[in-house]
KETI-151413 format. One record per residue: x, y, z of N, C-alpha, C in turn; residue in one letter. Coordinates in steps of 0.001 Angstrom, whole numbers, plus 500000, padded with zeros to 6 digits. Each point is the difference from the previous one (the first is absolute). Example, Ala and Ser with C-alpha at 12.3 -4.5 7.8 and 13.67 -1.06 7.14 Angstrom:
BEGIN
513190494310507800499110501190500000500900501200500000A 499650501050499280500820501190500060499230501090500730S 
REM end
This chain:
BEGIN
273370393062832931501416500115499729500286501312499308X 501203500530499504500946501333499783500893499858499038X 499381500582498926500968499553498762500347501321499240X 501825499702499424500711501091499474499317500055499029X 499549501113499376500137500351498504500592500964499332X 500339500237498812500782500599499747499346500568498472X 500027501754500691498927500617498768501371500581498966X 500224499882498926500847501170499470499115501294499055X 500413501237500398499529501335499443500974500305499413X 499881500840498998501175501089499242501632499327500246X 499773499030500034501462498751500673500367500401501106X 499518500472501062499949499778501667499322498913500616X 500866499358500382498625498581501125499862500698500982X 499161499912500325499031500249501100499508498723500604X 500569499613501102499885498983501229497950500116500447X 499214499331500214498740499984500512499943498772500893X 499492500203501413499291498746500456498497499796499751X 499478498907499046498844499917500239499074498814500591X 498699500003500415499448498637500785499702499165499231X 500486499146499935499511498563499409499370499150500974X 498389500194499940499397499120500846500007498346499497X 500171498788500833498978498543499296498842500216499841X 499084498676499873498932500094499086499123499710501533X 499106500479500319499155499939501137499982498936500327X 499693499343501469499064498793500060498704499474500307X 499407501456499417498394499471499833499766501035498729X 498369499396499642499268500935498926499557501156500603X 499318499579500632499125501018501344499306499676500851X 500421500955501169500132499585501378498324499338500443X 498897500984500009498552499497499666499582498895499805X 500864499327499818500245498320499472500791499211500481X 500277500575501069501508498808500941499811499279500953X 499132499890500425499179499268500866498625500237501006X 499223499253499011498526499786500685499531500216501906X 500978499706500283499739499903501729500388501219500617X 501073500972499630500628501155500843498663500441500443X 498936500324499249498750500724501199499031498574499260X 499085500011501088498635499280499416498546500460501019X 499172499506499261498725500358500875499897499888501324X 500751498701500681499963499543501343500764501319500836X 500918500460499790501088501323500491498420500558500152X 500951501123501729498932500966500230499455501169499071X 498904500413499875499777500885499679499783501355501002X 500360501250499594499538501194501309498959500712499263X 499411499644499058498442499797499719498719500254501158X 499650501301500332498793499752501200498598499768499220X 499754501538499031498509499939499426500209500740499210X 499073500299498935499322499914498712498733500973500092X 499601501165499973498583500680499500499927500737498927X 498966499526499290499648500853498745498704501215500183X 501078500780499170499577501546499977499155500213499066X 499796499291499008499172500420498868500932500428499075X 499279500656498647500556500000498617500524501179500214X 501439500351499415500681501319499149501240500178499001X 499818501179499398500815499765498607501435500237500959X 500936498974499402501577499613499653500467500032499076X 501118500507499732501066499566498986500970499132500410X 500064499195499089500554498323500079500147500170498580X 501409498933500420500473499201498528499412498601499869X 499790499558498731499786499245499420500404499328498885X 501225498693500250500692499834499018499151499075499022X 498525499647500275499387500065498751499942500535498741X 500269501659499752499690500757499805501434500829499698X 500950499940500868501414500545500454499776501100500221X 498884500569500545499829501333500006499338500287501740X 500258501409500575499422500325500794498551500345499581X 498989499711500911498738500077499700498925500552501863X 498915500378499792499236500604500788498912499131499995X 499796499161501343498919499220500116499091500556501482X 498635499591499877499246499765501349500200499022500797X 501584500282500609500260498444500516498891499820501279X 499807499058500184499261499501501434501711500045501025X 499478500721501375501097500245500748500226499171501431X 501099499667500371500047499946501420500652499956500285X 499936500343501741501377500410501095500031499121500844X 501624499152499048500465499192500749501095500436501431X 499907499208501149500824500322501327501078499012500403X 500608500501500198501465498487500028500060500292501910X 500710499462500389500403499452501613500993501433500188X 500913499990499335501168500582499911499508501751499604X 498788500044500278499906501661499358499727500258498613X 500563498930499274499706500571498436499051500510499831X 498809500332499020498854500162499350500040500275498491X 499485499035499347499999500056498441498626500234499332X 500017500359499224497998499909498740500304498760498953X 499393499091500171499753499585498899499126500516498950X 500399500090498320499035500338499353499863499489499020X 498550499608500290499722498865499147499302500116498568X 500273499970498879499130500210498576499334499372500120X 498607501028499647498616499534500087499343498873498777X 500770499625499219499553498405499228499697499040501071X 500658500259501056499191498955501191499134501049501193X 499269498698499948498695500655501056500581500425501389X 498898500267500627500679500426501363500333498549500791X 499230499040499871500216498750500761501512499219499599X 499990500326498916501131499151499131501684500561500427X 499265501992500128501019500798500117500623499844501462X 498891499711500526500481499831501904500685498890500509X 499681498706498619500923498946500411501366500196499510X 500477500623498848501119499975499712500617500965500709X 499397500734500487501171501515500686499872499177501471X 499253499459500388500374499177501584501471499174499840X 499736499005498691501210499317500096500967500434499814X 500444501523499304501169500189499613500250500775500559X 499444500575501116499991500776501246500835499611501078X 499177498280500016501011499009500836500947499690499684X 500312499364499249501132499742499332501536500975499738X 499652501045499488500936501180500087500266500230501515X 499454499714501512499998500352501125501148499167500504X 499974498618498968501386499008500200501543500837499116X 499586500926499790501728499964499055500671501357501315X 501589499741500360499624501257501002499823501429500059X 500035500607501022499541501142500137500747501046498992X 501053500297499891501393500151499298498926500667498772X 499595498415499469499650500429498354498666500679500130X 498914500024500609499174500463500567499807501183499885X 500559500911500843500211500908500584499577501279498687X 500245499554498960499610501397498864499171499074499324X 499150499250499844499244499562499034498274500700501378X 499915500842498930498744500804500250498321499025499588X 500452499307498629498544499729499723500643498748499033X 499147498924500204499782498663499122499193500581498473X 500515499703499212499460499824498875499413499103499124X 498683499175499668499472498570499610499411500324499005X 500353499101498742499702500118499393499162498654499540X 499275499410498606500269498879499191501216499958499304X 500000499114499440501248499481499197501080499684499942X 500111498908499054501393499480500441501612500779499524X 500300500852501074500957500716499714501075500372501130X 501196499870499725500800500425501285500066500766501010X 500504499489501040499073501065501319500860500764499657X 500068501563500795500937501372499568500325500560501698X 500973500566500435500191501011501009500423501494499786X 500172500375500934500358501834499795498745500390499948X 500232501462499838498706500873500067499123500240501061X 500789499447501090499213499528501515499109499605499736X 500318498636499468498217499228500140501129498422499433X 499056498795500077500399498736499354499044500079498956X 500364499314498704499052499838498928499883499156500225X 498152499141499977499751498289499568499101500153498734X 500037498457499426499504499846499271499350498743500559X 498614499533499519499482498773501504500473498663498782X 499833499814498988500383499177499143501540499438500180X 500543500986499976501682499578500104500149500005501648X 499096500295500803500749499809501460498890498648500215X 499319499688499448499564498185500069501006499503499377X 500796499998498969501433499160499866500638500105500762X 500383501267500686501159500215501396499655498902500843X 498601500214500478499423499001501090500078498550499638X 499669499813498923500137498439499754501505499480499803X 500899501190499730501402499314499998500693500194501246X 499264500694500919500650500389501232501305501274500095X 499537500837498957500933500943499834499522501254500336X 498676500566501000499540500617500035500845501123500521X 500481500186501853500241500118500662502125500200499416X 500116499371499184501365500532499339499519501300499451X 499218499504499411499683501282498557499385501222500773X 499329499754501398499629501250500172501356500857501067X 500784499003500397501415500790500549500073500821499158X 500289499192498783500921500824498965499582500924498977X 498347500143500080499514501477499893499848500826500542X 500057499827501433500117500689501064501312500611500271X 500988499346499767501027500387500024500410501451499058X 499490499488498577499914501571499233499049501208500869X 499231499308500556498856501761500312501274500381501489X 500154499128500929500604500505500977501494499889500118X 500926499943499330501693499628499956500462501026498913X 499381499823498948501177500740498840500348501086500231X 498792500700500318500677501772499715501120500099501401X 500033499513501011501057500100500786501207499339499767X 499643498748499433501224499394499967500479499931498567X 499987500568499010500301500199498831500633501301499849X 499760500983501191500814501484500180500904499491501279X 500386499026500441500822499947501017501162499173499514X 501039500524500158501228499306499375500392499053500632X 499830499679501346500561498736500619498981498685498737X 499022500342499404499595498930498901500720500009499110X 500129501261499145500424500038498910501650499140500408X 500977500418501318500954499509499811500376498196500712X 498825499822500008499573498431500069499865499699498776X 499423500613499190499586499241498676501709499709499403X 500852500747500263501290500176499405500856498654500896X 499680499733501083500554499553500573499841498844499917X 499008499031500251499127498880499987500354498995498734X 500752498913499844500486499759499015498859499633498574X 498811500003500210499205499958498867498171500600501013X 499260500034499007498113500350500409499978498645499877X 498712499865500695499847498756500914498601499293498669X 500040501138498503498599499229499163500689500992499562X 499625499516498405500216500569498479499214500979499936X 498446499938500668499038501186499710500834501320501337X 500699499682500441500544501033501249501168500588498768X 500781499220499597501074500563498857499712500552499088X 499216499563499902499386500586498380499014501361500331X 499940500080501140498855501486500327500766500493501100X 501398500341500365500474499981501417499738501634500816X 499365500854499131499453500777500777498181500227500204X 499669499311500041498379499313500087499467498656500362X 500629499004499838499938498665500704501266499464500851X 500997500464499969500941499784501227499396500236501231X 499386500428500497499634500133501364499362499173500544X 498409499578498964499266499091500266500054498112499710X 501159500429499338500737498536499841500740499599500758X 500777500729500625500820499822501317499187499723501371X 499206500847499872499106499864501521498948498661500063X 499249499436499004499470498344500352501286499448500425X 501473499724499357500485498721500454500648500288501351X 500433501503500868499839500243500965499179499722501228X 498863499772499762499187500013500391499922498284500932X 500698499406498333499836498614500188501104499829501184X 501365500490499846500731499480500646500249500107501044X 499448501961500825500291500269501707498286499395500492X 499155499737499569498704499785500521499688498459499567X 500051499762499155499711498371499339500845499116499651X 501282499826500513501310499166499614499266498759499907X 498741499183500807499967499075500331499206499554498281X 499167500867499803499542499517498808500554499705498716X 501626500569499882500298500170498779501190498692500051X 500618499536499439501351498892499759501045500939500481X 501032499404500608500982500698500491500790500286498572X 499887499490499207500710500263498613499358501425499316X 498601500140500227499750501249499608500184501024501033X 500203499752501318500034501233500622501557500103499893X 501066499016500114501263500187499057500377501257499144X 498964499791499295500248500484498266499326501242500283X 498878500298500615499469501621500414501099500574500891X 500637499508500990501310500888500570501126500142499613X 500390499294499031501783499891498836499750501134499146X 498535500206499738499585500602498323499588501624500678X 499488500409500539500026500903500970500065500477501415X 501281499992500388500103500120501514499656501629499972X 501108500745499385499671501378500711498767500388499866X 498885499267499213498625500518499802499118499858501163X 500617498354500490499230499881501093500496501261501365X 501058499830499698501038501176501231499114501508500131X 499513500310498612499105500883499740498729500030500911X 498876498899499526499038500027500360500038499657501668X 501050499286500332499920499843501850500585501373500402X 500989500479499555500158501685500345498607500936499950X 499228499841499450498865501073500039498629498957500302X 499884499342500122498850499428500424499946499371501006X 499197500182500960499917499356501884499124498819500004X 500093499460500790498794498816500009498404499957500238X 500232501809500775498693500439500017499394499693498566X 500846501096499392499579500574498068499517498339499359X 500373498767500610499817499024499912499197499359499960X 498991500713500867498660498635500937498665500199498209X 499330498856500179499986498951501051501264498923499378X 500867499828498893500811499432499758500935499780501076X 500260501423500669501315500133500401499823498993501852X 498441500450500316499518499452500987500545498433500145X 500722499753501455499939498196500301498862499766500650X 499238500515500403498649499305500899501132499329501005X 500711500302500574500757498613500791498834499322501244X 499193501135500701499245499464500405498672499741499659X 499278499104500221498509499291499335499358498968501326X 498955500860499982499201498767500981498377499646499283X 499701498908500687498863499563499387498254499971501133X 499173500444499433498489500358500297499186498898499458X 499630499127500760499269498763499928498859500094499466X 499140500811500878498856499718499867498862501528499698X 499995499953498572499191501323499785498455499541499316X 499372500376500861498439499625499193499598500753498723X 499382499756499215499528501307499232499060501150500501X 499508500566498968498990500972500129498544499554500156X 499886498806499995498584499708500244499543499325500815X 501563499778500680499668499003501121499509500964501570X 499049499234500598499844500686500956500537500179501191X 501073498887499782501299500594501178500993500994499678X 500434500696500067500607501434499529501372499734500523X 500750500030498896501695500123500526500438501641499574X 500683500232500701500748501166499831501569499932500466X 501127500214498926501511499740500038500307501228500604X 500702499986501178501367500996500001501393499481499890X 500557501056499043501336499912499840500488500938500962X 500353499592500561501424500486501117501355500440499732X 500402500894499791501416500397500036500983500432501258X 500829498712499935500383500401501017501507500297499887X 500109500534498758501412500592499955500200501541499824X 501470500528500255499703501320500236500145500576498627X 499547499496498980499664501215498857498537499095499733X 499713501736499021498820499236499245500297499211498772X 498989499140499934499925498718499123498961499769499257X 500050499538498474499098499776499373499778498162499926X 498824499839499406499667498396500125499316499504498676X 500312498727500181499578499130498551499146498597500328X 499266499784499353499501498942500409499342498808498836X 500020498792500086499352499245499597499182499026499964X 498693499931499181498566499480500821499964498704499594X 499344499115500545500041498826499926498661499109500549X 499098499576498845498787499647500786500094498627500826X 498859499387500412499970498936500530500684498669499430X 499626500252498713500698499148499007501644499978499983X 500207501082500155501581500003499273499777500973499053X 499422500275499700499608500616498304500516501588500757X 501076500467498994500384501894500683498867500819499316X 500209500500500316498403501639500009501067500966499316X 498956500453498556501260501736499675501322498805499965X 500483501066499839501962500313499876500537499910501251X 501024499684499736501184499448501280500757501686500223X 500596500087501178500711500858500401499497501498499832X 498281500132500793499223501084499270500140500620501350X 500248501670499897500240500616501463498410500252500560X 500031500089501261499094500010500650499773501443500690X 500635500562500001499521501968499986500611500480499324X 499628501250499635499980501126499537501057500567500292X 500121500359501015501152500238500698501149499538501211X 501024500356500121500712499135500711499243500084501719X 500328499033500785499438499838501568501110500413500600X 500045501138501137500535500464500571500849498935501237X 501248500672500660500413498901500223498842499927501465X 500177498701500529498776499682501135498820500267499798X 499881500425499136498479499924499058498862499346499723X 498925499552499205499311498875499798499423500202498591X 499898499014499211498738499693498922499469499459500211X 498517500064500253498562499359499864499724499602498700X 499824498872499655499193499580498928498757499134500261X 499146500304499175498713499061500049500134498748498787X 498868499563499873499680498588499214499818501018498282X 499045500722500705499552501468498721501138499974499339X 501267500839500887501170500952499760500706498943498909X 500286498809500592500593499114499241499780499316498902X 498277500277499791499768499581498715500027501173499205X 500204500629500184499908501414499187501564500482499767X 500610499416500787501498500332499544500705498517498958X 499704498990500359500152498996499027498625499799498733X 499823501276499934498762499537498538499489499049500419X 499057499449500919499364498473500128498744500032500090X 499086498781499922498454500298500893500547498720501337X 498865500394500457500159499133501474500291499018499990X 501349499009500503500662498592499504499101499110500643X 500021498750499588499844498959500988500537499441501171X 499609499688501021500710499804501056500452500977500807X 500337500194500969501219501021500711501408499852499558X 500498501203499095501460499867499366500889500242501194X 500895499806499375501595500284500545500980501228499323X 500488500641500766500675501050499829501217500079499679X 500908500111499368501456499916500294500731501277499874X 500437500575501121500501501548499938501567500518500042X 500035500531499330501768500739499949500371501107500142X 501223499874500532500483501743500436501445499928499633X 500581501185500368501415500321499761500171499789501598X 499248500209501416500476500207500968499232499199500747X 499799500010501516499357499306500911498699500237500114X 498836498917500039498659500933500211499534498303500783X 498599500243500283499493498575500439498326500486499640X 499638498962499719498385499659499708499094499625500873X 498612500457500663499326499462500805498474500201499284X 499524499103499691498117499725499238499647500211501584X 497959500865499880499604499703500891498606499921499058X 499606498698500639498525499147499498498581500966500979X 499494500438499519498837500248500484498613499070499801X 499844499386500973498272499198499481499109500800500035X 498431499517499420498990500631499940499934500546501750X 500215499337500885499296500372501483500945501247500188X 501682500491499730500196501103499941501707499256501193X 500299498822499990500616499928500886501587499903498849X 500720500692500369501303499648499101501136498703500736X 500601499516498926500877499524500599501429500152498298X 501378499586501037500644499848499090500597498909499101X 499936500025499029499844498634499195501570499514499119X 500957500693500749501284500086498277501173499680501237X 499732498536500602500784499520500797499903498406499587X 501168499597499722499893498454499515501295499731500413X 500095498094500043500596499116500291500593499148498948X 500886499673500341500730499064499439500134498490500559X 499562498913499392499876498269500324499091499629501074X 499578501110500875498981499544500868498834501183501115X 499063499500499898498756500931500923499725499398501213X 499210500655500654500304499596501651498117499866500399X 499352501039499341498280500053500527499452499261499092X 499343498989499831499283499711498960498992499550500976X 498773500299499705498682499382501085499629499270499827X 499487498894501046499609498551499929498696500515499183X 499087498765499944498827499983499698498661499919500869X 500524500241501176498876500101501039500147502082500266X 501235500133499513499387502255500154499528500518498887X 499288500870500835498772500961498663500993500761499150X 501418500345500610501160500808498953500349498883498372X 500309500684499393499714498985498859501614500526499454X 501249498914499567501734500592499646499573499604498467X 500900501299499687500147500262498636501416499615499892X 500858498975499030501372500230499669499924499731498439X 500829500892500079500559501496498594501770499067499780X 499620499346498866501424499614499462499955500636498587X 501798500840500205500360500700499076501508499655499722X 499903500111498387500779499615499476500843501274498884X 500782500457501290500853501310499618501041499716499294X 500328498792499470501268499871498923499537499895498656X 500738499672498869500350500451498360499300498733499644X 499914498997500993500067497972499409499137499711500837X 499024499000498850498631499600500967500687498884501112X 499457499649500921500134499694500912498963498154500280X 500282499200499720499686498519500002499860499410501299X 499083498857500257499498499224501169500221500449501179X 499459501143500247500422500690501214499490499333501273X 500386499489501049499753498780500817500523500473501790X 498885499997500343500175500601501521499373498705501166X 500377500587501264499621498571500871499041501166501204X 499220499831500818499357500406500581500035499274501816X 499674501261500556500421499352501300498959500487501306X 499528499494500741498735500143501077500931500982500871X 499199500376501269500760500629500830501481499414500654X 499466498733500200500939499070500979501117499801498540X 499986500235498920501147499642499557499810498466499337X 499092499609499883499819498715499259499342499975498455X 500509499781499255499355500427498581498436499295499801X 499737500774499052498664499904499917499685499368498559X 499412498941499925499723499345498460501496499084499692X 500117500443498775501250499155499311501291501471500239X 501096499582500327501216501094499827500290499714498593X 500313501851499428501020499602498793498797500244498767X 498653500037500382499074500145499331499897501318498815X 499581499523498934500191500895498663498467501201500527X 500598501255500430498586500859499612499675501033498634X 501119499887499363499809500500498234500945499454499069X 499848499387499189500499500132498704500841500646499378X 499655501155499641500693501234499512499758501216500653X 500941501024499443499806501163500398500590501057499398X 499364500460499026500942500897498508500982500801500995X 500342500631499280501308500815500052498924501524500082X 500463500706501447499045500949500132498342499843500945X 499621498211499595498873499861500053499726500053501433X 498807500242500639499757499657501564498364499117500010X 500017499583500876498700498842500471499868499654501421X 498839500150499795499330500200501299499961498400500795X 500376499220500783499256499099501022499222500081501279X 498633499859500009498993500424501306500083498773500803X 499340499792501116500581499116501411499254498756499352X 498631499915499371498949499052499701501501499076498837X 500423500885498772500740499421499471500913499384500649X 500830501370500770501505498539500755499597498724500992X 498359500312500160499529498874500705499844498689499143X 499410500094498815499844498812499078501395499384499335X 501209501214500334501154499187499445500727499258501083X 499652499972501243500192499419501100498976499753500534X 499765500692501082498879499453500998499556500790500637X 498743499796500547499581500931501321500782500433501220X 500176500991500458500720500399501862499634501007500511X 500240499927501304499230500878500205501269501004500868X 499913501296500440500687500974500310500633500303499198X 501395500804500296501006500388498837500729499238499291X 500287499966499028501083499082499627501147501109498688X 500850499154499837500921500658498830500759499033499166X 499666500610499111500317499511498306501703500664499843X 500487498658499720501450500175500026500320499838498450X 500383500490499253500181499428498357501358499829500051X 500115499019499167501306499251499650500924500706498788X 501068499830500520501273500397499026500481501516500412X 500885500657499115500241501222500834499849500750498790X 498977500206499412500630500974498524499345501638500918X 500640500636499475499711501752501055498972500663498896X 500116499352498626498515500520499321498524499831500773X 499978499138500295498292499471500501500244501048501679X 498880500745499887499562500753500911498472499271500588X 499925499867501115498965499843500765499341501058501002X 498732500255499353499009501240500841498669498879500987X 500054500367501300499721499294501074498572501426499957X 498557499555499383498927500932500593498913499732500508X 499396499820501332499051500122500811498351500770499326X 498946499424499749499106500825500252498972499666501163X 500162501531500528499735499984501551498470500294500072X 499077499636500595498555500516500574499269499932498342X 500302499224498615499725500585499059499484501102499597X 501665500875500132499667501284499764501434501023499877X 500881499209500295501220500383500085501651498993499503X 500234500193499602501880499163499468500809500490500839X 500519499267500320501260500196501140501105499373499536X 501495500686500707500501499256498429501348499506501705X 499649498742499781501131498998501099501327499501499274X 500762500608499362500927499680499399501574500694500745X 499294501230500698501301500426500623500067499458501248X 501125499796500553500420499442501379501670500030499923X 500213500065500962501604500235500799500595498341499957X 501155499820499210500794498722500606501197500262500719X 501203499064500037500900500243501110501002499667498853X 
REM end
């Protein structure tokens, strides 16, 4: 609001308008809600190598002083082009040092590109002390960013140091801010008012963040109260910032397809993924691992090159590639893939056996398979039930049928129990034989109900020596 006052000098009034802001409606922004980013959000995080030891100057609000250490170093690579150093103070070893600059490597790869873009080098420290930005670099402290993590405030707090190394000096000399700040009927946190040329920027930009990218996470009452309390700020930040400057935040993944069946690295059937792009720009990709169990591998939404795939292009990945890009050792089971893009692409696994014969394996069905081999052929059917939804999946119950179409055993028959969320399990012909009965030629397993989570993989092993994967076929 705009209120008269009235100064008198030497007995002349003198008329003034001055701003009378209300009282904010938050403390600070860093603190407004736990969900706007979290671990699960992609990261454009590729890799991590350490260079060995050299002297830095780094602050240390241990100390409050700039100081010169032998940090242990490394060059981190984002999806998007970035490249940062972490540098790490040598009170931790090199093993200790490589785990914390991995995670906060990743992690920072989730806030977007925007804030990114000038933070040159991570700074890690001990102690429990407030993280810091500017200076092109983020300050941590590993003590106080284990409270971030345990309160789920990580990923706020590193926006909004990020925001100081890459926002202020532009937008603190650009008047379309300054005449937002005038405009905007109050700062959106007391610590933004109370510092409005040093924390206005980065207080404004978390609850932004929340409201054009994360509406869904926040109460419509707070995203309310972030657009009443500063519109022209937001008017600001969508005037100069694109959705590119965005990713991976800004990214919808609208499209995502899913990769069934990936062996590991030790298995001696060899899968190898191509990603396919089949749209006309290039595209970057995200993915998330998922073992046999259900159990995810690494971090959710972790990019899968280096660089973007040209359009009509391809990425190859191996069993290797993928454990080495999700931090993992070799999972149990053959995982599942789940992949995202901004644009069109498609997925094709090809299985190599020991004898050298490939086939393709990342073709599945939905409620029913068509080859399953009696028990009089030397081919031996593999079926692969997967359970691609959020909710385990209960008495899953299928009926089975001979060539002629006459069921086989009991109809309606239970062949699992459960099936986690994520999880996949294998049934071989000897098994679907003991849950029914012996037959002989083809038959097909029809499963009951219609849920579009449960995926069915139809696989043949041929001459023992080869998987064949009978799941694709033409209907009408």
């Amino acid at each position: 609001m705009r209120k008269i006052s009235i100064v008198c000098l030497c007995a002349v009034c003198i008329f003034t308008q001055i701003k009378i802001f209300a009282d904010p409606p938050y403390s600070e922004t860093g603190f407004l809600n736990a969900d706007i980013l979290t671990e699960n959000d992609t990261t454009t995080f590729v890799s991590i190598t350490y260079t060995g030891q050299g002297d830095r100057l780094v602050y240390d609000r241990r100390v409050t002083d700039w100081i010169t250490i032998n940090a242990h170093l490394f060059d981190i690579v984002y999806s998007d082009g970035i490249e940062t150093e972490a540098q790490v103070n040598p009170e931790f070893n090199q093993a200790e040092a490589m785990e914390i600059a991995e995670y906060y490597a990743r992690e920072v790869g989730r806030i977007p590109k925007v804030l990114r873009v000038d933070v040159d080098a991570l700074w890690i420290h001990q102690g429990n002390e407030p993280f810091g930005g500017g200076n092109s670099s983020i300050l941590i402290h590993r003590e106080q960013g284990d409270d971030y993590i345990s309160g789920g405030w990580l990923h706020e707090i590193l926006m909004h140091e990020a925001a100081h190394t890459s926002l202020d000096t532009a937008y603190y000399a650009n008047s379309a801010w300054t005449d937002a700040q005038m405009s905007d009927p109050e700062y959106i946190s007391t610590y933004a008012r109370d510092n409005p040329n040093r924390e206005d920027v980065a207080e404004s930009f978390v609850p932004y963040v929340a409201i054009r990218y994360h509406a869904d996470r926040i109460t419509a009452e707070m995203k309310n109260t972030i657009e009443t309390t500063m519109p022209a700020r937001i008017a600001v930040f969508d005037s100069l910032i694109s959705s590119t400057d965005m990713g991976p935040v800004g990214s919808s993944q609208a499209f995502n397809e899913t990769m069934y069946l990936m062996t590991n690295s030790t298995s001696n059937n060899v899968t190898t993924l191509h990603i396919l792009n089949s749209s006309n720009a290039e595209q970057n990709y995200y993915g998330t691992l998922y073992n046999g169990t259900g159990e995810q591998q690494g971090s959710a939404g972790v990019s899968l090159s280096a660089t973007a795939v040209p359009a009509s292009g391809r990425l190859k990945l191996s069993a290797s590639d993928l454990e080495g890009l999700f931090g993992v050792t070799a999972w149990s089971g053959p995982a599942m893939l789940e992949v995202g893009s901004d644009g069109e692409f498609h997925l094709m696994s090809k299985l190599q056996s020991p004898s050298g014969f490939v086939s393709n394996t990342n073709c599945v069905r939905e409620r029913e398979i068509h080859n399953i081999e009696g028990v009089e052929s030397a081919n031996k059917t593999f079926v692969r039930l997967i359970n691609t939804g959020t909710t385990e999946l209960a008495n899953i119950t299928a009926t089975l049928y001979d060539e002629n179409g006459v069921v086989i055993g009991s109809a309606n028959t239970e062949i699992l129990a459960s099936l986690s969320a994520k999880q996949q399990s294998w049934l071989n012909r000897d098994q679907i034989a003991s849950l029914f009965e012996s037959w002989t030629g083809e038959a097909t397993l029809k499963v009951n109900g219609d849920n579009s989570d449960l995926k069915l993989l139809n696989l043949n092993f041929v001459n023992d020596e080869t998987f064949f994967n009978f799941s694709c076929y033409e209907g009408s």
